[in-house]
Structures are given as C-alpha cells and as structure tokens.
C-alpha positions in Angstrom: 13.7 17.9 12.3 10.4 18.1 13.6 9.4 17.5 17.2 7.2 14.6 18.0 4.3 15.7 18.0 2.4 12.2 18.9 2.6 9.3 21.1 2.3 5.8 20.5 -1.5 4.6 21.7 -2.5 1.7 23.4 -4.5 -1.3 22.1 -7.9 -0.3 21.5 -7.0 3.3 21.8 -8.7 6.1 19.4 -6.8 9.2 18.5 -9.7 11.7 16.8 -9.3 14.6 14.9 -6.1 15.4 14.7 -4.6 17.4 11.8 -0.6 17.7 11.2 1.2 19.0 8.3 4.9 18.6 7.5 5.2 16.5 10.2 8.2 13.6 11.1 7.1 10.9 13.3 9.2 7.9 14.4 8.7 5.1 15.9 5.1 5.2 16.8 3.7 2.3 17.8 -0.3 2.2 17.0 -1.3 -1.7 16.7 -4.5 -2.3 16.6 -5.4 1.4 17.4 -8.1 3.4 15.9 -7.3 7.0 13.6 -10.7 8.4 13.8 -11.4 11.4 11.2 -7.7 12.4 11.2 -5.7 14.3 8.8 -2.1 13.8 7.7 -0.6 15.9 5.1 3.0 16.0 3.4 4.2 13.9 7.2 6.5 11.2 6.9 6.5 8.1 8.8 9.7 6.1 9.8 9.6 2.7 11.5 6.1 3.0 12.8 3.6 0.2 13.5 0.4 0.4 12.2 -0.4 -3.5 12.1 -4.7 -3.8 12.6 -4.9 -0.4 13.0 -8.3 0.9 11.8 -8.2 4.2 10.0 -11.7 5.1 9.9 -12.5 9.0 7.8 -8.8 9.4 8.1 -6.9 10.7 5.3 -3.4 10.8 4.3 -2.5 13.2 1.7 1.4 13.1 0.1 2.8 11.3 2.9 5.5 8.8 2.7 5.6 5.3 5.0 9.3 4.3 5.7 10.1 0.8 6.9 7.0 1.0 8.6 5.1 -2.2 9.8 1.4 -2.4 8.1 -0.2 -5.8 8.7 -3.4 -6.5 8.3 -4.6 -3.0 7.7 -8.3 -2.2 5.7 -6.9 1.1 3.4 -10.7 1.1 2.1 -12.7 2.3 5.0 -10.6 5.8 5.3 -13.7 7.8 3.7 -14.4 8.9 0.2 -12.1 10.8 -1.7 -9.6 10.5 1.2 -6.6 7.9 -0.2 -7.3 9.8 -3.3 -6.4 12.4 -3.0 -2.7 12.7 -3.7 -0.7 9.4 -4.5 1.4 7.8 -1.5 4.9 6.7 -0.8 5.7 3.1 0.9 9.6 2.4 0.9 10.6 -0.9 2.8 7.6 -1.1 4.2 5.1 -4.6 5.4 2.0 -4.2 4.0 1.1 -8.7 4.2 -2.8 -9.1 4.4 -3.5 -5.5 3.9 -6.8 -4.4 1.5 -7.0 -1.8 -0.9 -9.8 -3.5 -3.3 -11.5 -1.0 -5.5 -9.3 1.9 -4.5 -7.8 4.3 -6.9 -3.9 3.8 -6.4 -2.7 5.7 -9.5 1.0 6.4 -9.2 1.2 5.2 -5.3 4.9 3.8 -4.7 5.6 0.7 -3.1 9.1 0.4 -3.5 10.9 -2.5 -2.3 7.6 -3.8 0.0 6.3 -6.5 0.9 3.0 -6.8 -0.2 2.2 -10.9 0.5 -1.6 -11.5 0.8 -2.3 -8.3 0.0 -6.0 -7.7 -2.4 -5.3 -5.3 -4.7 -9.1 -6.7 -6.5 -11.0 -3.7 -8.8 -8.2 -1.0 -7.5 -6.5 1.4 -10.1 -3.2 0.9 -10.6 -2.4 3.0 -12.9 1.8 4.0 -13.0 2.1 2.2 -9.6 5.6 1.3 -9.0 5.9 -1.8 -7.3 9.4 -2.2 -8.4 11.4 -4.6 -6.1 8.3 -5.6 -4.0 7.2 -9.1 -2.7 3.9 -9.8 -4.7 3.2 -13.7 -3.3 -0.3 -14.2 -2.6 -1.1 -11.0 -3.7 -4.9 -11.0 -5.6 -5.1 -9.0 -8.8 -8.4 -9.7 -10.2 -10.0 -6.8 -12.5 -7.0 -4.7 -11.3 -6.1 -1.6 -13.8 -2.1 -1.8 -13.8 -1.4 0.3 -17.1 1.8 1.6 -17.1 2.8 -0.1 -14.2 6.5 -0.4 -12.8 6.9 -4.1 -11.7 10.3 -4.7 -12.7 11.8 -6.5 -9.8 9.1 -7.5 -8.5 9.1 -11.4 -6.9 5.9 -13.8 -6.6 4.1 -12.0 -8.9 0.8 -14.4 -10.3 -1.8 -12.8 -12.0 -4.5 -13.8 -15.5 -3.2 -11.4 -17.8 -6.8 -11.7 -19.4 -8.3 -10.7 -16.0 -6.0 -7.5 -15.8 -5.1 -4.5 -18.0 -1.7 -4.6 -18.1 -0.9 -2.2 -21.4 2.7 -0.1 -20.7 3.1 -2.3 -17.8 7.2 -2.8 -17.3 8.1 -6.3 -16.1 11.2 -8.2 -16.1 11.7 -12.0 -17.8 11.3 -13.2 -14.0 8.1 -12.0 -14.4 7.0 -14.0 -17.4 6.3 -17.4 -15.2 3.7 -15.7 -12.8 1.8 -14.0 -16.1 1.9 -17.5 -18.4 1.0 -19.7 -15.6 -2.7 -19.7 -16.3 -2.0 -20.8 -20.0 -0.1 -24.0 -18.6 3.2 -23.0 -20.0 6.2 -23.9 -17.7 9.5 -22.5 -17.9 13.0 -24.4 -17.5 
C-alpha cells in the first residue's frame, strides 16, 4: 500500500498543482477546500470527504471514489476535457446535491450511491451503471441514458419522452417512477 502522500486541508484551503499517479489515499478530509489545476490518475479514494469542495481545472482520470462523502460538489467546472477523459468509479459513495449537467458520463459507475438531488440535466449517460443507487430527487431532463444499468435503483422519476432511454436495464420497481407522468398508478 501506498504511503499518504496528502493531508487533509482546512476550510478554505487550496491545494494547486499537484499530480499523483497510482496513488491510495484515506481518509482525507477536504470540505469545502479548493483542488486548483490538479491531476489524479489511476488513485483510489477510500472514506474521504469532499463535501463543497471546488475542483476548479482539476482532473481525475480512472480513479475510483470508495465510501467517500461528496455533497454538494459542482463536477462541471473541472476544465474541458478533464472528467472525460476516462470513465470513473463511485462505490457506496454520497454524491446528494452534487451537478454534473451537460457532462459526458458514458460508462461512469455509481454503484450502490446515493445520488438524491443530484442534476444529471443534458449529461451523457451512456452505459452508466447506477445499479443499486438512490435516485430521489435526482433531475433527468434531456439526459442520454442508452444502455444504461438501473436495475436496483430506488426513487427513480424521470419523462421517459424527455430521455433516451433505448437498452436501458431497469427492474419492475422501476416502472412507477417512468409511468408517473402518464397518470398511471400501480397497486
């Protein structure tokens, strides 16, 4: 195992330019923190906070988020081309009020998340799996989720008309929150 290579930071602090590869970091604790142009490659993350934390120009290539703590964060504003780059992990992680409108997500993993509040509006979903997630309050609006994974999912609520949804899996629990919007009810 890796050595920790970081520290947690303190309200309001910036960490800039930093580049790590490979790397395993526990336990860090960056609330409301800013990442300024920073690069994380292939590092895992395990029970970090990141709750308000600004990630200005950073980027995030193949890494993987482990029960980490997420709230409230704005994935758009890391630069273009960064999130893009290679899809993500997120495994038990808390993701509530979090953005990632208009961002290409294709086959990002959210497995067994919770994802309430979060605005996944104009983003590409493309092979997501979101399998076992929390969806409640979560906005889809213009949201590509072709061959999606949602199987599991719970709270889910979206306009199927609004949403391309072709080769998306779903369970039957999934049926209310898509048929909602044509007034049927289920018993």
């Amino acid at each position: 195992m890796a050595e920790q290579v970081l520290e947690s930071l303190a309200v309001g602090e910036t960490l800039r330019g930093r580049e790590l590869m490979g790397e395993e970091l526990n336990r860090l604790n960056w609330e409301s923190a800013t990442l300024l142009d920073c690069v994380f490659e292939e590092c895992t993350f395990t029970s970090c906070n990141f709750s308000m934390t600004a990630l200005t120009d950073t980027r995030f290539v193949e890494c993987t988020f482990v029960g980490c703590k997420m709230l409230a964060v704005n994935w758009t504003v890391t630069g273009a081309g960064s999130l893009l780059a290679q899809p993500l992990r997120f495994e038990r992680c808390r993701l509530d009020g979090t953005t990632f409108a208009g961002l290409d997500l294709t086959a990002f993993v959210f497995r067994d998340c919770v994802l309430t509040d979060v605005d996944f509006t104009d983003a590409d979903l493309r092979r997501v799996d979101l399998g076992g997630s929390e969806l409640s309050g979560a906005r889809f609006a213009n949201t590509d989720l072709r061959d999606a994974d949602l199987r599991g999912t719970r709270g889910l609520a979206l306009d199927p008309r609004d949403n391309r949804l072709k080769g998306a899996r779903l369970d039957l629990d999934a049926a209310p929150g898509l048929l909602d919007v044509f007034g049927v009810t289920f018993l």
